[in-house]
C-alpha positions in Angstrom: 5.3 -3.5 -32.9 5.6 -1.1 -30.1 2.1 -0.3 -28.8 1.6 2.9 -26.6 -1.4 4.8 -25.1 -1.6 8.1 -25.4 -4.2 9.4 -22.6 -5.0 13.4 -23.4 -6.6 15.1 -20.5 -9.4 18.1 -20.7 -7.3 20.7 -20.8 -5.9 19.3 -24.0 -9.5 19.3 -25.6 -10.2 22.2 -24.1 -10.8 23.8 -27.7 -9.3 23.8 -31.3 -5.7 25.4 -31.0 -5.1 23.0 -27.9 -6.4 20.2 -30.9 -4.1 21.1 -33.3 -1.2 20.7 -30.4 -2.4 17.1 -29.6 -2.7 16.3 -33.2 0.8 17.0 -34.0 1.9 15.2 -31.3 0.2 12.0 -31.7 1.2 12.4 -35.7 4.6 12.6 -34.5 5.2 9.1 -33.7 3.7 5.8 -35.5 3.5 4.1 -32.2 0.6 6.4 -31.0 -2.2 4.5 -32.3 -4.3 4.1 -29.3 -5.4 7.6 -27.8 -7.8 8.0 -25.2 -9.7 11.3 -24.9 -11.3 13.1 -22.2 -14.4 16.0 -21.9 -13.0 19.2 -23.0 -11.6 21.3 -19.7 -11.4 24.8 -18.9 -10.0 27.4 -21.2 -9.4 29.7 -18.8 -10.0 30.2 -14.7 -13.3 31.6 -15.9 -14.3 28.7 -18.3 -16.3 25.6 -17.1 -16.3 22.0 -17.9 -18.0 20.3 -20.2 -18.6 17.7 -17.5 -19.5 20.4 -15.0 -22.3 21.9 -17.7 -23.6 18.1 -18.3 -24.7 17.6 -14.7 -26.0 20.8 -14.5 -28.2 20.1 -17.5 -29.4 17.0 -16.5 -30.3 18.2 -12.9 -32.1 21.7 -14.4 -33.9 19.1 -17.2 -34.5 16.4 -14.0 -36.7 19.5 -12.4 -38.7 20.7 -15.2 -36.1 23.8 -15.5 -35.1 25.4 -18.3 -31.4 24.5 -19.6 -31.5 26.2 -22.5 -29.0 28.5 -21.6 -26.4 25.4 -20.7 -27.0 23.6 -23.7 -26.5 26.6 -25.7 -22.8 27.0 -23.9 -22.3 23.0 -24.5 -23.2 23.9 -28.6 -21.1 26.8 -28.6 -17.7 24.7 -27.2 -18.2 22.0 -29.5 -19.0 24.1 -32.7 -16.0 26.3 -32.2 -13.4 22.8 -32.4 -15.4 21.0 -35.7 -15.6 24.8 -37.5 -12.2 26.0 -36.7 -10.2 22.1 -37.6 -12.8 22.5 -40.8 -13.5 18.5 -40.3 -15.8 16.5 -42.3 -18.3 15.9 -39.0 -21.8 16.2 -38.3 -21.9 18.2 -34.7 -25.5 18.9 -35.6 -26.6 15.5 -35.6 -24.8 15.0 -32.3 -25.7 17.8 -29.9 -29.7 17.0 -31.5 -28.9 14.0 -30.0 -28.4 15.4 -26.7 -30.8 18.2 -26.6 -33.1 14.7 -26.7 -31.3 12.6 -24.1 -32.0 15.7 -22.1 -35.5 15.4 -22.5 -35.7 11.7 -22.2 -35.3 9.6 -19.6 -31.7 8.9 -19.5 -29.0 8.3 -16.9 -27.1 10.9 -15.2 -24.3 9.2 -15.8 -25.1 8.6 -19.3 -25.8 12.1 -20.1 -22.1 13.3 -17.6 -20.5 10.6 -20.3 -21.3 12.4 -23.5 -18.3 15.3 -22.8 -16.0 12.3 -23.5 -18.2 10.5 -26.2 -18.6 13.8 -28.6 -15.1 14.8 -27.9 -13.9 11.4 -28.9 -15.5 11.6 -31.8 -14.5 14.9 -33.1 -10.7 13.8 -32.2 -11.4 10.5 -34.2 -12.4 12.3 -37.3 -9.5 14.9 -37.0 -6.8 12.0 -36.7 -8.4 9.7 -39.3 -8.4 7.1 -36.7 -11.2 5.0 -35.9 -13.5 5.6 -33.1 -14.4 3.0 -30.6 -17.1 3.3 -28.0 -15.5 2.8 -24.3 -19.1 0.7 -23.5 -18.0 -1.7 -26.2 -14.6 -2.1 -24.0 -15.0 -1.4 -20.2 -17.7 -3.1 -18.7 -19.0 -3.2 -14.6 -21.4 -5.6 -12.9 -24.9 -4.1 -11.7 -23.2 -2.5 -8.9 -20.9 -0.8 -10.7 -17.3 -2.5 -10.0 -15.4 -2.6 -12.7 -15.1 -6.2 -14.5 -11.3 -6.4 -15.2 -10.9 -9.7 -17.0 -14.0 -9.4 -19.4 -12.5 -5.5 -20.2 -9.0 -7.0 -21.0 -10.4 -9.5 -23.2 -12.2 -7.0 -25.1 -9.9 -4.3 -25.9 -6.6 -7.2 -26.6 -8.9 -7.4 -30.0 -8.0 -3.5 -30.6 -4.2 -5.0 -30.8 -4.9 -7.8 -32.6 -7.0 -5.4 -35.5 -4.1 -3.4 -36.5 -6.2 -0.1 -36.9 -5.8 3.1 -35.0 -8.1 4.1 -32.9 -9.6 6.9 -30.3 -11.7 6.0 -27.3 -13.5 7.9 -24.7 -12.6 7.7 -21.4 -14.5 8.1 -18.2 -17.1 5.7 -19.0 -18.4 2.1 -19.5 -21.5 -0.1 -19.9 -22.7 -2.7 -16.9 -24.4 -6.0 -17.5 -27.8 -4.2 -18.0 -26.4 -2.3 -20.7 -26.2 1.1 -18.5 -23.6 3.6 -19.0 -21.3 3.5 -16.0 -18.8 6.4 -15.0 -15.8 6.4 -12.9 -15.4 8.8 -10.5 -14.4 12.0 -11.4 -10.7 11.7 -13.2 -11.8 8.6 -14.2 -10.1 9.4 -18.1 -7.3 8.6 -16.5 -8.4 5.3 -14.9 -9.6 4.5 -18.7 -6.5 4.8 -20.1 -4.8 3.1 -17.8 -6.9 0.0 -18.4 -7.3 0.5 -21.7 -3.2 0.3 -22.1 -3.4 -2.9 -19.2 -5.7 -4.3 -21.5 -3.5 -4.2 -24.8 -0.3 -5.1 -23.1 0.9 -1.9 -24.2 5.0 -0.8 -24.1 4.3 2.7 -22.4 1.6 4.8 -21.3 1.2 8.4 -22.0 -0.8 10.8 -19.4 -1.0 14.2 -21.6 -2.0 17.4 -19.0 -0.9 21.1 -18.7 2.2 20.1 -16.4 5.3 19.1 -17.2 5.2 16.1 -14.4 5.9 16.2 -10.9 7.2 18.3 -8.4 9.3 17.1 -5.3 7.1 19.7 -3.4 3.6 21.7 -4.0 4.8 24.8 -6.1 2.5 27.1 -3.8 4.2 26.3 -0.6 7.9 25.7 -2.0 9.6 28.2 -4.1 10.6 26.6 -7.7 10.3 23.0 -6.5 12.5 20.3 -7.8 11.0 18.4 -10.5 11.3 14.5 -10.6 12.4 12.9 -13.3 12.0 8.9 -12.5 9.7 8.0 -9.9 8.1 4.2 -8.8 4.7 3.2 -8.7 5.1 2.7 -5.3 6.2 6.2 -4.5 3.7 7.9 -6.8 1.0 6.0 -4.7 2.7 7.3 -1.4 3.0 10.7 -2.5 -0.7 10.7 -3.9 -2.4 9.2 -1.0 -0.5 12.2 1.0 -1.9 14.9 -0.9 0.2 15.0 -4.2 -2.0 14.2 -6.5 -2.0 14.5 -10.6 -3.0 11.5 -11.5 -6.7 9.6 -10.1 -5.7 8.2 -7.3 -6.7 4.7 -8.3 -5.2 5.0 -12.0 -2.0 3.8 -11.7 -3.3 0.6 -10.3 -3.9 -1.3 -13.7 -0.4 -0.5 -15.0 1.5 -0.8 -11.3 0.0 -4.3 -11.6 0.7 -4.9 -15.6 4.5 -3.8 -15.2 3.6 -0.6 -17.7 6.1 2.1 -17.9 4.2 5.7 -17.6 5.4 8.9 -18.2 3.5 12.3 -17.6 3.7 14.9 -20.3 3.3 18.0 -20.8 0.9 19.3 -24.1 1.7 22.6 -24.4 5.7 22.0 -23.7 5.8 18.4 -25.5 9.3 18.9 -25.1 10.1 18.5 -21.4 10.9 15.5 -20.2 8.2 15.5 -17.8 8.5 12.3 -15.2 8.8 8.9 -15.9 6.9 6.2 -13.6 8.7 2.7 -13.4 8.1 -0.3 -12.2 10.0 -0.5 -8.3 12.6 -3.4 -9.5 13.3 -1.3 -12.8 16.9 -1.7 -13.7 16.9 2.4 -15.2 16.3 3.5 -11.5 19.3 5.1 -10.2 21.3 3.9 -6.8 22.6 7.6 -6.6 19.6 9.1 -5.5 19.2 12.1 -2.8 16.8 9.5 -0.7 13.7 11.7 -0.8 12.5 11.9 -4.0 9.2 14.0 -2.9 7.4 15.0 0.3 4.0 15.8 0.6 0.9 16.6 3.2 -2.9 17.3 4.3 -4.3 19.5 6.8 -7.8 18.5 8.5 -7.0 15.6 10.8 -8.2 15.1 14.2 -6.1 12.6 16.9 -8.2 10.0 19.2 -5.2 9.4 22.0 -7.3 6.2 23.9 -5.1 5.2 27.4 -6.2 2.1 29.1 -3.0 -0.1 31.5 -2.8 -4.0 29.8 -4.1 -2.6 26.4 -1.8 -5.2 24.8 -3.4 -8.0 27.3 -6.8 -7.3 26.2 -6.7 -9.3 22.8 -10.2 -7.9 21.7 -9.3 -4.5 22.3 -8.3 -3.0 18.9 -11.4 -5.5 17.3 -13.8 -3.8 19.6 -12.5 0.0 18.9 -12.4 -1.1 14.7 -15.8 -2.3 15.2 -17.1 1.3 16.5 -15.4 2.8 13.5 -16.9 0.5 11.2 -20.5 1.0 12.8 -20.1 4.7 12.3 -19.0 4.5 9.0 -15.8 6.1 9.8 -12.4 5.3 8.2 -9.1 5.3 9.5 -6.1 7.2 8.2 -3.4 5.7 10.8 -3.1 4.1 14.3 0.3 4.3 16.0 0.4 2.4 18.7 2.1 2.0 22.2 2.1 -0.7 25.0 -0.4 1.4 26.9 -2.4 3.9 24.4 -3.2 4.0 20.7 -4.4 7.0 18.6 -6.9 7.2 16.0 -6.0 9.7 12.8 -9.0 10.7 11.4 -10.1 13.1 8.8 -12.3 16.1 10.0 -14.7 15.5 7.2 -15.5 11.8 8.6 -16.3 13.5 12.3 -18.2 16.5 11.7 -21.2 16.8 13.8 -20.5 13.1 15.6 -17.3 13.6 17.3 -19.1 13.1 20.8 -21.0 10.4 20.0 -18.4 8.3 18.5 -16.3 9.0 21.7 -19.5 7.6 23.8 -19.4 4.7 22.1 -15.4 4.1 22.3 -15.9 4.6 26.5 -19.0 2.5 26.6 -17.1 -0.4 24.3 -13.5 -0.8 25.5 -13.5 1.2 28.5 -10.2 3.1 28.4 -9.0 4.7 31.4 -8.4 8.2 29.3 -9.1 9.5 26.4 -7.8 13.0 24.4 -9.1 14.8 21.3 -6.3 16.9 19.9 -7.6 18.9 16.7 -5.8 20.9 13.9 -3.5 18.3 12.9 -1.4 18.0 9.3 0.0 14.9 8.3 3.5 15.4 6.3 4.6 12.7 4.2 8.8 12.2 3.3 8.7 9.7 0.7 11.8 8.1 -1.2 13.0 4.6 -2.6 16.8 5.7 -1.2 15.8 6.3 1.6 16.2 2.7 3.0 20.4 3.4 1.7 20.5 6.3 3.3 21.9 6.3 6.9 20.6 8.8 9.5 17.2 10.0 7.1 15.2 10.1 10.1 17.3 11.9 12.1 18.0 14.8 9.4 14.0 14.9 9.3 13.7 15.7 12.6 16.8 17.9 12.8 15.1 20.2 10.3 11.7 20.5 12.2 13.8 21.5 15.1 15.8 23.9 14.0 12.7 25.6 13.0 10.7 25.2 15.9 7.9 23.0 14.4 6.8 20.1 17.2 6.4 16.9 16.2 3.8 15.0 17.6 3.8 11.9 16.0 5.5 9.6 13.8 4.8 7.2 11.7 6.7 4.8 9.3 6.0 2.3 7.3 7.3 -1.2 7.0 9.1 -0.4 3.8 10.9 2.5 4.6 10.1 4.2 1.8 8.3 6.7 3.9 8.0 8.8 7.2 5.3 10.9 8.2 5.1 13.3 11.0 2.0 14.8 12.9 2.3 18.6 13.3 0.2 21.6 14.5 -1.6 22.5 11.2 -0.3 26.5 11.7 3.7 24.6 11.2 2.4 22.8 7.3 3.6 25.3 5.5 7.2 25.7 7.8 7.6 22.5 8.1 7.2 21.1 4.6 9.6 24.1 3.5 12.0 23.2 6.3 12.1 19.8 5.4 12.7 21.1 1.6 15.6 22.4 3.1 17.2 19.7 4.0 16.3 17.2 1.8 16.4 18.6 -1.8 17.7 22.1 -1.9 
């Protein structure tokens, strides 16, 4: 039996025609038996998320003000889905149910995990599939890290039942019995684990995009769209800006061997883009080298100088331990034999650049240091590019020709990627000049 996960985001719940389009296509194929369901999304630019109403709720009830107003628009979403697909569910029973969880002493994480929990329910009835409480499958200790081997041994029972069934994502219990969330995304996290835990064939990631683009759409004119892409590049690519999926969901299937593909709902179909495992035999040795580039603006470069650095073997200990002690995290450190430089994001300085630079002179005494703001990093990423002779130097052919400066480089051990430092004012040049070159 070929088992696959069907994960269907909000915008796919968003209401009941986008229902009737994710019931057709999970009643198109026998093998979709396990779906996972998010929160229903935004129906238009103006709409709101369930999600985003539920924390407002709970922080309006939390204060003693009124939220009648919110609940009302809650009501209203959910009512329109159960009246229109004319389903045999009580929605009356279940939003009196939350009307007195907002009055009670609940979580806020409880009450931000009912979007997925009625939605799932509603999708459960429409299907005729069974519904199955994510707390009864994805548990986390007391501090909320996710237990992966007591999860896995849970939902392999789904398999070995036979039924179909619809589960709500987002969410899990912890050893107390507490509703636990991910962070925000987390659906896709869920179904991710949830098709880890059953050992599935394929996992499906249902959104309002036909998969990826080689380039953001805003900045690059009709993009390339990628058909086949690794884990490993996905993870590049997202960790660079490029995000579709949670950053962290692809982890459970990367590790499980789990083919994914991302689909679209409202064009079922496109092909969308198919993620593979990196020693998959469908991969194609005829690539173009880069299969996507990607970048983020907001960095800020700590250029420390000191003779000997390389002599002084507590050196880069010391300058980690002034990061650490100021809570700050490190993008990248490229190196020489006589300076190093800190990438930071902005958002980790604001308000303590000075100090943290204090603390640097005072600790490993450099004999210079420079602060160079405005940076974007820009990320080239592409299995082929290894097989590909003279990659680097087409990259910085193309920020040459179009007078964008490169003031640092970094690559990684595998070669599947390069990134280059610019002047934030090139991003948008640069990342279409590298388009260019690449995949035009």
């Amino acid at each position: 039996m070929k088992i696959v996960v069907s994960k269907f985001g909000g915008s796919s719940l968003a209401y009941s025609d986008t229902y009737k389009k994710v019931y057709d296509i999970i009643k198109s194929s026998p093998d979709r038996k396990f779906i996972v369901a998010s929160a229903p999304g935004k129906v238009s630019s103006n709409d709101t998320k369930i999600t985003d109403l539920l924390y407002l709720a709970y922080d309006l009830a939390s204060h003693k003000i009124n939220y009648t107003e919110i609940l009302e628009s809650i009501e209203n979403k959910y009512r329109e889905i159960v009246s229109t697909l004319n389903i045999d569910f009580d929605i009356d029973m279940e939003l009196k149910k939350l009307n007195n969880d907002l009055s009670s002493s609940v979580t806020k994480e409880y009450m931000a995990s009912r979007g997925e929990y009625i939605n799932a329910k509603i999708l459960a009835s429409y299907l005729g599939y069974k519904f199955m409480d994510a707390k009864d499958l994805i548990f986390f200790d007391r501090e909320g890290n996710f237990l992966d081997e007591k999860s896995y041994i849970s939902i392999y029972k789904l398999r070995e039942s036979g039924d179909s069934y619809v589960i709500p994502g987002f969410y899990g219990e912890d050893e107390d019995g507490n509703i636990r969330t991910f962070s925000r995304g987390g659906g896709d996290l869920t179904g991710s684990i949830i098709a880890s835990g059953l050992k599935a064939n394929l996992y499906e990631n249902w959104t309002d995009v036909s998969g990826f683009m080689s380039a953001d759409p805003t900045i690059v004119k009709d993009p390339r769209h990628i058909e086949i892409i690794t884990y490993r590049e996905l993870r590049e690519l997202s960790y660079a800006g490029a995000s579709i999926l949670h950053e962290e969901a692809i982890l459970p299937v990367s590790k499980a061997g789990i083919p994914v593909v991302i689909k679209n709902t409202f064009a079922p179909q496109d092909e969308g883009t198919l993620i593979l495992p990196d020693d998959s035999k469908k991969l194609s040795k005829n690539d173009r080298g880069v299969t996507g580039i990607a970048g983020r603006k907001n960095f800020t470069v700590i250029n420390i100088e000191k003779t000997k650095m390389n002599k002084d073997k507590g050196f880069h200990r010391k300058l980690m331990s002034v990061l650490e002690v100021n809570n700050v995290p490190l993008e990248h450190m490229p190196s020489s034999i006589d300076s190093v430089s800190l990438i930071i994001a902005d958002k980790y300085l604001t308000g303590h650049t000075d100090s943290l630079v204090s603390e640097i002179k005072s600790f490993v005494r450099p004999d210079k240091i420079k602060i160079t703001k405005g940076i974007a990093l820009i990320s080239v990423v592409g299995r082929g590019m290894i097989r590909h002779v003279g990659a680097s130097a087409k990259l910085f052919k193309a920020l040459a020709e179009n007078n964008v400066n490169i003031q640092m480089i970094i690559q990684g051990s595998s070669e599947m990627n390069i990134i280059v430092g610019i002047d934030e004012n090139d991003f948008a040049k640069a990342i279409n000049s590298i388009y260019s070159e690449f995949l035009a």
